[in-house]
C-alpha positions as CSV (number, residue, x, y, z in Angstrom):
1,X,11.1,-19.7,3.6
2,X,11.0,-17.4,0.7
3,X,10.8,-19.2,-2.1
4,X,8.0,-20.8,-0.9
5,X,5.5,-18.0,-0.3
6,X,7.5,-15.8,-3.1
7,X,5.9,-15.0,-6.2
8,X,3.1,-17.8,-6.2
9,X,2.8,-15.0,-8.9
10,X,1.4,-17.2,-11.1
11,X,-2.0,-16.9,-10.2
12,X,-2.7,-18.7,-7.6
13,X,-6.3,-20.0,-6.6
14,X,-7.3,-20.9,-3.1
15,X,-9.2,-24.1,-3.2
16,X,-11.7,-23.3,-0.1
17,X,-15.4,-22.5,-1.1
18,X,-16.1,-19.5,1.3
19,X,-19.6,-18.2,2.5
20,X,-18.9,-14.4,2.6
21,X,-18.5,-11.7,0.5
22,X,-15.0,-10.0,-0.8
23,X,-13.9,-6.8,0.2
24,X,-16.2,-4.1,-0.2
25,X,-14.0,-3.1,-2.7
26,X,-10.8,-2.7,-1.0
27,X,-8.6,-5.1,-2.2
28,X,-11.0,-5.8,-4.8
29,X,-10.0,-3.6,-7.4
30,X,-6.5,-4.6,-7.5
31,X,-7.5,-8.4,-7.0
32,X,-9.8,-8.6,-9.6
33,X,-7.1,-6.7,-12.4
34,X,-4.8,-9.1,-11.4
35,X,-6.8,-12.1,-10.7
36,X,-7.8,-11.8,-14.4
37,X,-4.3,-11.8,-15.5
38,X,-3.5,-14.7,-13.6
39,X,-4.6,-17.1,-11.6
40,X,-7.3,-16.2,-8.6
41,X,-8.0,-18.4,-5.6
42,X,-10.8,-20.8,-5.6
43,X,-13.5,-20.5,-2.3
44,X,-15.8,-23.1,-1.6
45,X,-19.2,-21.7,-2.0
46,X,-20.9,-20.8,0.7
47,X,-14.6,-11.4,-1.7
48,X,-16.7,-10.7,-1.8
49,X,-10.5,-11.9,-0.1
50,X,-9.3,-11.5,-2.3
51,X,-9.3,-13.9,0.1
52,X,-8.8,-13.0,-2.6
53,X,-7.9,-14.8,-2.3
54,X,-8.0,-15.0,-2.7
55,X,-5.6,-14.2,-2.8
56,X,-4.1,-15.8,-2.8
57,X,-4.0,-15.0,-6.6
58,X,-3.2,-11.4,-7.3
59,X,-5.0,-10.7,-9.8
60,X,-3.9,-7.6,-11.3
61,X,-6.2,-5.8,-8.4
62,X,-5.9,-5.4,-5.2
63,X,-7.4,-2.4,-3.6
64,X,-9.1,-1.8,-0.1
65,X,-13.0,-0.8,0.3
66,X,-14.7,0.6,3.3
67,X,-17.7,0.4,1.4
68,X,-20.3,-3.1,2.9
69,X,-20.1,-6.1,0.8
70,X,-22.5,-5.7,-2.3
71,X,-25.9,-5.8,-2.2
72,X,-28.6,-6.3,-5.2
73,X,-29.1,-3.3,-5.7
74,X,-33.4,-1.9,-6.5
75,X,-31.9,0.9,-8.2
76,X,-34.5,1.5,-11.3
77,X,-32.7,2.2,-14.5
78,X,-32.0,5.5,-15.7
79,X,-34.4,6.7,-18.4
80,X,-32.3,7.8,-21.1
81,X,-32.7,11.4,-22.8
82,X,-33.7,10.9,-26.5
83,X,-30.5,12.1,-27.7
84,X,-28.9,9.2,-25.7
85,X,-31.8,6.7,-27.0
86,X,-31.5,7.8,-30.7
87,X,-27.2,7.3,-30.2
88,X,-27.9,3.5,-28.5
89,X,-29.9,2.7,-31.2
90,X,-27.0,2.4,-33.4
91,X,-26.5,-0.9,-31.2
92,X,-29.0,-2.4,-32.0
93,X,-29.0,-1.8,-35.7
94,X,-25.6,-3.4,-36.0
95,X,-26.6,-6.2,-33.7
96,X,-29.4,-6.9,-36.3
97,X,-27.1,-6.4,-39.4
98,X,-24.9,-9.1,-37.5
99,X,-27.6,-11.7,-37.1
100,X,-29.0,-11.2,-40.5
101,X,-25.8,-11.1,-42.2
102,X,-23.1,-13.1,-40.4
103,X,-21.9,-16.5,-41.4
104,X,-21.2,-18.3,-38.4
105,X,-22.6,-18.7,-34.7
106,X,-23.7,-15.7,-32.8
107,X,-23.1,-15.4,-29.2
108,X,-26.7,-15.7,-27.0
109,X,-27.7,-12.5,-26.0
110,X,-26.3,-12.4,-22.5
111,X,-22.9,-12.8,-24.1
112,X,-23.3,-10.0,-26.7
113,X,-24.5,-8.3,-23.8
114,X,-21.7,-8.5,-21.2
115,X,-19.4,-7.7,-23.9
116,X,-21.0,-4.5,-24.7
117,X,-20.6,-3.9,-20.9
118,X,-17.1,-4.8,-20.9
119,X,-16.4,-2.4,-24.2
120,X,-18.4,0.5,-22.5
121,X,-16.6,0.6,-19.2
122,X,-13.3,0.1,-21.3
123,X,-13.7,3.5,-22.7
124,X,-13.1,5.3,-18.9
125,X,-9.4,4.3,-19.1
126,X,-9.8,3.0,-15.4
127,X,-8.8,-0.4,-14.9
128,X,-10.3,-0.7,-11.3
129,X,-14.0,0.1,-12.8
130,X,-15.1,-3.3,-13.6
131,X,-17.7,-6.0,-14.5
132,X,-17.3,-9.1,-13.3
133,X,-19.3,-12.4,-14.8
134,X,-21.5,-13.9,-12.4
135,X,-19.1,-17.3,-12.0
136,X,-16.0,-14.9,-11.2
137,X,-17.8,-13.3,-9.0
138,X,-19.2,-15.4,-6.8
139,X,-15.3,-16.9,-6.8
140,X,-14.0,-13.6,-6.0
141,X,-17.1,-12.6,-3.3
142,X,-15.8,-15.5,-1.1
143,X,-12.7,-14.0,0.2
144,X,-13.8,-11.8,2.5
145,X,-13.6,-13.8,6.2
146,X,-10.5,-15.1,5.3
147,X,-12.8,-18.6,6.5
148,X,-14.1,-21.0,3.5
149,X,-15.5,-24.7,3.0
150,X,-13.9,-26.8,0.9
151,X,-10.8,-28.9,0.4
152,X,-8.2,-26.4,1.6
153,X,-5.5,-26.3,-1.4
154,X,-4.1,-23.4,-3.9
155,X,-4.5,-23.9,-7.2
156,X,-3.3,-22.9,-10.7
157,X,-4.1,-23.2,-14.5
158,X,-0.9,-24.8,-16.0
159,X,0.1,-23.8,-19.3
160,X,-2.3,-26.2,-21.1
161,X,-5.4,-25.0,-19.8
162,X,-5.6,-27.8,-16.6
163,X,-6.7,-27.3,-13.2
164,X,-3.2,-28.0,-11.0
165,X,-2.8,-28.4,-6.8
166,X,-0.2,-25.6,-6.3
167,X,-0.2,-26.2,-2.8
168,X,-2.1,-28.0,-0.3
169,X,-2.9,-26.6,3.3
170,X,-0.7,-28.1,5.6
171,X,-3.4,-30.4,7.6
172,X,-6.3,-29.9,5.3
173,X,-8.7,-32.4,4.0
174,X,-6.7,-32.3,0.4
175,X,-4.0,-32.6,2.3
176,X,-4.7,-35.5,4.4
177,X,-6.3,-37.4,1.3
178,X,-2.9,-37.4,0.1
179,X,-3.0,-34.6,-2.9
180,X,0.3,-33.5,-3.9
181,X,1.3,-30.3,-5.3
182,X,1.5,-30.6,-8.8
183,X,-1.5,-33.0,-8.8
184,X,-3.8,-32.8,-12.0
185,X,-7.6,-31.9,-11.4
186,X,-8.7,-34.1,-14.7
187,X,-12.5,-34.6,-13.5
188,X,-14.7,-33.5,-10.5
189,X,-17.3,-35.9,-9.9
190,X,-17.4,-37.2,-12.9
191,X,-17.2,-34.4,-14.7
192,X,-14.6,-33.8,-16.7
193,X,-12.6,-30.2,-16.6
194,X,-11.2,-29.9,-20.5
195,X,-11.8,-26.5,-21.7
196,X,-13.1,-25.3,-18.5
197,X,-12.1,-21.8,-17.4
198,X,-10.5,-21.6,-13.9
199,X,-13.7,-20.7,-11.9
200,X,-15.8,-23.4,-13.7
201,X,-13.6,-25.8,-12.3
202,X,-13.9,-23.7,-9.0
203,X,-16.9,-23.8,-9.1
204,X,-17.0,-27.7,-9.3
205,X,-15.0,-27.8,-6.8
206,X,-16.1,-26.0,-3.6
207,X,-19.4,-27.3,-1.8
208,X,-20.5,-27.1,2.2
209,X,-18.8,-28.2,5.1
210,X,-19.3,-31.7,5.5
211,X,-20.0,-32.9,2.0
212,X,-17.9,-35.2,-0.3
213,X,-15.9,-34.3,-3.7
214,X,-14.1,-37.4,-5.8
215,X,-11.6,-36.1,-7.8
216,X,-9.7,-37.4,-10.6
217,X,-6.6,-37.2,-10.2
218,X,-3.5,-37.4,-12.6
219,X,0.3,-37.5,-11.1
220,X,3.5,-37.6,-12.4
221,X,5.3,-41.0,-11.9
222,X,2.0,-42.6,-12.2
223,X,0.8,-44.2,-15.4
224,X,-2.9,-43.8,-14.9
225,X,-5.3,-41.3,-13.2
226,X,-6.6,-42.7,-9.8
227,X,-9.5,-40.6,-7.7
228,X,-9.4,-39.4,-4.9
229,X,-12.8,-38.9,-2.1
230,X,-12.4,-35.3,-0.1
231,X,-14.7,-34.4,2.3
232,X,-15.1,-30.9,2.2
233,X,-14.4,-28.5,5.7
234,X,-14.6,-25.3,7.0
235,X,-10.9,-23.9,6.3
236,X,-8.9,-20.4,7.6
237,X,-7.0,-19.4,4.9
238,X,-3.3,-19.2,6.4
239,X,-2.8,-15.4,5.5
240,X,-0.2,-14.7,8.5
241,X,3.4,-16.1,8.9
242,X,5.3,-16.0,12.1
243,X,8.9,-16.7,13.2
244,X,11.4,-15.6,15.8
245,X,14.8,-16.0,14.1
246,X,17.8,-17.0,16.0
247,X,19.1,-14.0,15.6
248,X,16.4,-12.4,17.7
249,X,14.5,-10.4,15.2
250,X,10.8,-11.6,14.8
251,X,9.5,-11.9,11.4
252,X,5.3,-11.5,10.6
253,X,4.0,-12.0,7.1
254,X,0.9,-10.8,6.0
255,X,-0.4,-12.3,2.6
256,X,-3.7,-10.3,2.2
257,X,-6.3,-7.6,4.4
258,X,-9.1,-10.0,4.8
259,X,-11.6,-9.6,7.4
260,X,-10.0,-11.5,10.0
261,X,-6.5,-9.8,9.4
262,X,-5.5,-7.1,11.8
263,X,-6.7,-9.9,14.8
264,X,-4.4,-12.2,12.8
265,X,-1.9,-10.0,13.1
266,X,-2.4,-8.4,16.5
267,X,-2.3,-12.2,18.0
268,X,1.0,-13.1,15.8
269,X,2.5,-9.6,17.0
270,X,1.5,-10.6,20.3
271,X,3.4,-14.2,20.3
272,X,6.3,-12.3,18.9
273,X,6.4,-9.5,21.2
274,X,6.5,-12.4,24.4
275,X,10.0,-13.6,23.2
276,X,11.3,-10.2,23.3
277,X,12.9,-9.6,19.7
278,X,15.1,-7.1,18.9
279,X,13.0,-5.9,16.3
280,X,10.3,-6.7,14.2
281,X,9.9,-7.2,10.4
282,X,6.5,-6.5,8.8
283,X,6.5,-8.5,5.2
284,X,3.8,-7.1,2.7
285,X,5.5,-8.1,-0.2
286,X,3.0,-9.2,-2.8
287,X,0.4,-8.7,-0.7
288,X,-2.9,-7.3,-3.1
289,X,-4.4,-5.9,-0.4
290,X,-8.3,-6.1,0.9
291,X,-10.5,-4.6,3.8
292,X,-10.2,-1.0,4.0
293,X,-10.7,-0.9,7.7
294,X,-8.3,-4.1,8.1
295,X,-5.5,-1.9,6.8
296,X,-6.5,1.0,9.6
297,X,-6.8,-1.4,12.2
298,X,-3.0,-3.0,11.4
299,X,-1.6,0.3,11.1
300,X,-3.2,1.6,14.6
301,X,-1.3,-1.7,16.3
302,X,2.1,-0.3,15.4
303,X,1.0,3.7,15.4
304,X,0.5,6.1,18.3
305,X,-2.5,8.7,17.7
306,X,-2.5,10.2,14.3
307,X,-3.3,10.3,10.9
308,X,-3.3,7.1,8.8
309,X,-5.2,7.9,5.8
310,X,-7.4,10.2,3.9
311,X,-9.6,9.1,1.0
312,X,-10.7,12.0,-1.2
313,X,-13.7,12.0,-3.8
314,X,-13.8,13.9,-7.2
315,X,-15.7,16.8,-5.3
316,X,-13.2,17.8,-3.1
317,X,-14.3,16.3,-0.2
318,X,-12.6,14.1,2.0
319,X,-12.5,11.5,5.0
320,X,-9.7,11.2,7.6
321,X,-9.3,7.9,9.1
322,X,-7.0,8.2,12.5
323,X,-4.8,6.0,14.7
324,X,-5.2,5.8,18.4
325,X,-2.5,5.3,21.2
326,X,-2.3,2.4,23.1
327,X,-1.4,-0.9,20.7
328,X,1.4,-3.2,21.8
329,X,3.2,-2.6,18.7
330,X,4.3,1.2,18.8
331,X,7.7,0.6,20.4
332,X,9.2,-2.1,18.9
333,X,11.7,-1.2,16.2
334,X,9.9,-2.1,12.8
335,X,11.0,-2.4,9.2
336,X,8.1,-3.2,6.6
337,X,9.2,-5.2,3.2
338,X,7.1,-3.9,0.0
339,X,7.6,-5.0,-3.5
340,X,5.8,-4.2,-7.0
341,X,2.8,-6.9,-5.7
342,X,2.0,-4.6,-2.6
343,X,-1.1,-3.1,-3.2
344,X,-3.9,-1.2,-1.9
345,X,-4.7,-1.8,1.9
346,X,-0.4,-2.9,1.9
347,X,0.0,0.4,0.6
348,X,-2.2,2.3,2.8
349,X,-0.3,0.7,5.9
350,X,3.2,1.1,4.2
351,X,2.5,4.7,3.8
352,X,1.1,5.7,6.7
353,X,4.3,3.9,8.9
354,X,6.6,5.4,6.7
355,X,5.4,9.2,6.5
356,X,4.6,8.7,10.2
357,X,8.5,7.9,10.6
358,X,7.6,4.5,12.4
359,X,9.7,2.2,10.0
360,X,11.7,2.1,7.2
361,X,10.4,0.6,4.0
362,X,13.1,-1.8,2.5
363,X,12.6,-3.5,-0.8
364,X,10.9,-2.4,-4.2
365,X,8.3,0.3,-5.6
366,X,5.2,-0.5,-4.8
367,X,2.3,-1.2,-7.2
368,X,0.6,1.9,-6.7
369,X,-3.2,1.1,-6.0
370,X,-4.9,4.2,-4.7
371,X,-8.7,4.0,-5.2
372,X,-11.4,2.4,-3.8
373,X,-14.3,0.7,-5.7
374,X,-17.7,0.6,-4.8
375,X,-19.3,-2.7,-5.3
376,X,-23.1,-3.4,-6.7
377,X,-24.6,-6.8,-6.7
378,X,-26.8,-6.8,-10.2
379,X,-29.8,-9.2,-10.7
380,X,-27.8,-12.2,-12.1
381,X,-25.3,-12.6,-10.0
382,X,-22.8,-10.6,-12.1
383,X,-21.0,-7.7,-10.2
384,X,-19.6,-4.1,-11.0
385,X,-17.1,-1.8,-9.2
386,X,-17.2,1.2,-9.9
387,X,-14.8,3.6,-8.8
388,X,-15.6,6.5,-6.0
389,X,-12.5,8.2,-4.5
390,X,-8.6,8.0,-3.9
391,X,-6.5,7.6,-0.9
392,X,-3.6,9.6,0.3
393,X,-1.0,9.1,2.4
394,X,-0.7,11.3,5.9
395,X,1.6,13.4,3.7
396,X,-1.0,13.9,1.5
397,X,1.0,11.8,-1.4
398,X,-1.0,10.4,-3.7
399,X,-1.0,6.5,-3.4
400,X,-2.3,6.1,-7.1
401,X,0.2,8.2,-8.3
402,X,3.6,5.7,-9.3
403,X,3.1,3.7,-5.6
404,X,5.1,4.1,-2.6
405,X,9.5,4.4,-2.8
406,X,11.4,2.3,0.0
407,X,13.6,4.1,2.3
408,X,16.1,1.2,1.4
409,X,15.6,0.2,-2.1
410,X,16.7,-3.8,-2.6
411,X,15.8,-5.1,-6.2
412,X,14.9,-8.8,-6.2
413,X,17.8,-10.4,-8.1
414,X,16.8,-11.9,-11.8
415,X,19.0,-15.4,-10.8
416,X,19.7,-16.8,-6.9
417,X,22.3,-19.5,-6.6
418,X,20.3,-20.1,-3.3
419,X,16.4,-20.6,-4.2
420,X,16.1,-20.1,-0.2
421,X,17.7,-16.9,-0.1
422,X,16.0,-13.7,0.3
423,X,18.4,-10.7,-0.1
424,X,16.0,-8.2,1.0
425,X,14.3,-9.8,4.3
426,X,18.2,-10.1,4.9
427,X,18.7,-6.4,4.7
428,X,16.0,-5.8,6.8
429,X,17.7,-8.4,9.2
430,X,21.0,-6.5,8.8
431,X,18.9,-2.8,9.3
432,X,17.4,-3.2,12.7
433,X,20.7,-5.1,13.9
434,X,23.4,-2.3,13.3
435,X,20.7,0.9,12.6
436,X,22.4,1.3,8.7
């Protein structure tokens, strides 16, 4: 079961074309860091999810925002004070020195431009504070409902820069057209996807509910590329995973906070809870995190009344969220499983069980995202997070800091001789059967 959902650390992209926007910030911070180191999902067009996907793909940042989805924002710019407009003048005398001067093609302006952005924002040593290209972000803003339209499939870059089906959704339209995983995306109708980034082919990709995509397609086995017609569909993103082991102890996986995830979890919990387990294991293991109120609302189903978090701005002042009494899930014996791809939203709700003294964390340091970004929608589509404030544990223990330590620490082992095996679910197994 593990090696399945384990460590699609590779970037993974989820194929679904979304109509929604990605976590106010949440699990946007972390996504986007490590969605630009790896893969990211891939939403139909309709984060922000992160997603998210995406998700799906941790990108290098999840984090979890209470802050709305962005908006355009009709800020006017700042006038600058001449000191500042004498010192950004330097720009543009080396930008003309450059185009008077340099032998070979110069970037268009909007290039040169984004990467003086980039450069600038660079210089705060803060890898959450971001500006995102307009084609990333309208991949990334389409992970926030955790709902998309498109062909329902994860996907990856491969090593040579190709587009690859990593895994279609079990009963999707990729899926019932017969794409395999490891399927090559060579074309997308018609047009061809060599030396396209990840979300241009995304981007290709994802279209309305309803509407057709031909793909071509190259397999392994086959000796030529064949196509393939999808029609595109509204798609849930399968972020929860349930199962009642035979040895009576319910497992629930959570792959991401998006906007549909604490009902997600409340209804799996639920379905679990009617078989009457033993005990219950709560797997946020590379989970990157999303919705800031998401991760409130799944730490309230297992948490009597109390605090859960408190989020703290550079002036001192400070917002405590709370739990409430009540939930179905605050008697039920509970180990949660964290690893170094917990982030954000999985961290707020691993450290507001575990300082509460409601389960045990079993597994690995976390990854230790403890701020939240603001998000502002600029005029061409592009995107910048800025960040606001930090969260902290009931305990008041910084969630930035070096990430959370489990009660129980479990090291994922470099080699299995069982690719099924998972060592530190089966602690967890062996903790809520015997109590050591």
């Amino acid at each position: 079961m593990r090696s399945s959902t384990r460590y699609i650390l590779l970037a993974i992209v989820v194929l679904v074309l979304i109509g929604a926007a990605y976590l106010g910030g949440a699990g946007s911070g972390f996504f986007l860091a490590r969605a630009l180191q790896r893969n990211v999902p891939v939403y139909p067009a309709a984060e922000d999810p992160p997603a998210v996907a995406s998700p799906a793909a941790p990108t290098d940042v999840p984090e979890a925002t209470r802050e709305p989805p962005a908006q355009p924002t009709d800020t006017p710019p700042p006038t600058a004070a001449p000191d500042e407009q004498e010192v950004f003048g330097l720009f543009w005398e080396v930008l003309g020195l450059v185009r008077e001067h340099y032998y070979g093609d110069i970037p268009d302006m909007r290039t040169l431009t984004y990467a003086a952005i980039q450069g600038m924002l660079r210089s705060l040593d803060d890898d959450y504070t971001a500006f995102i290209e307009p084609d990333v972000a309208a991949v990334l803003s389409e992970d926030a409902t955790g709902e998309f339209e498109g062909i329902g499939a994860f996907v990856e870059m491969d090593e040579q820069g190709w587009l690859r089906i990593a895994q279609p959704f079990e009963n999707g339209p990729a899926d019932a057209a017969g794409l395999l995983t490891g399927d090559w995306v060579l074309e997308v109708d018609g047009v061809s996807l060599e030396g396209l980034s990840l979300y241009e082919g995304i981007n290709l990709i994802r279209g309305p509910n309803g509407s057709q995509v031909t793909l071509l397609i190259a397999r392994e086995g086959e000796r030529e590329p064949f196509e393939v017609v999808i029609t595109r569909a509204r798609i849930e993103i399968p972020i929860t995973q349930v199962e009642m082991r035979e040895d009576g102890i319910g497992y629930l996986r959570l792959s991401e906070f998006s906007a549909t995830a604490s009902q997600l979890v409340e209804d799996a919990l639920g379905d679990l809870l009617a078989q009457q387990p033993r005990g219950i294991v709560l797997d946020l293991r590379q989970n990157p995190g999303g919705w800031l109120d998401q991760s409130i609302e799944v730490s309230d189903l297992f948490l009597d009344s109390g605090l859960v978090l408190i989020e703290r701005w550079s002036d001192g002042s400070e917002e405590r969220f709370r739990s409430d009494s009540g939930d179905l899930g605050e008697q039920i014996p509970l180990v949660v499983l964290v690893d170094r791809g917990s982030a954000s939203a999985s961290e707020i709700v691993a450290g507001a069980l575990q300082d509460r003294g409601r389960a045990v964390l079993i597994g690995e340091i976390t990854f230790g995202k403890g701020s939240v970004q603001r998000p502002f929608s600029l005029e061409d589509g592009s995107e910048l997070r800025v960040t606001i404030a930090h969260w902290y544990t009931p305990n008041d223990r910084a969630i930035g800091d070096s990430g959370l330590a489990p009660d129980i620490e479990v090291e994922w082992p470099a080699e299995l001789d069982d690719p099924d095996a998972d060592p530190q679910l089966e602690r967890a197994v062996e903790y809520l059967l015997t109590g050591e």
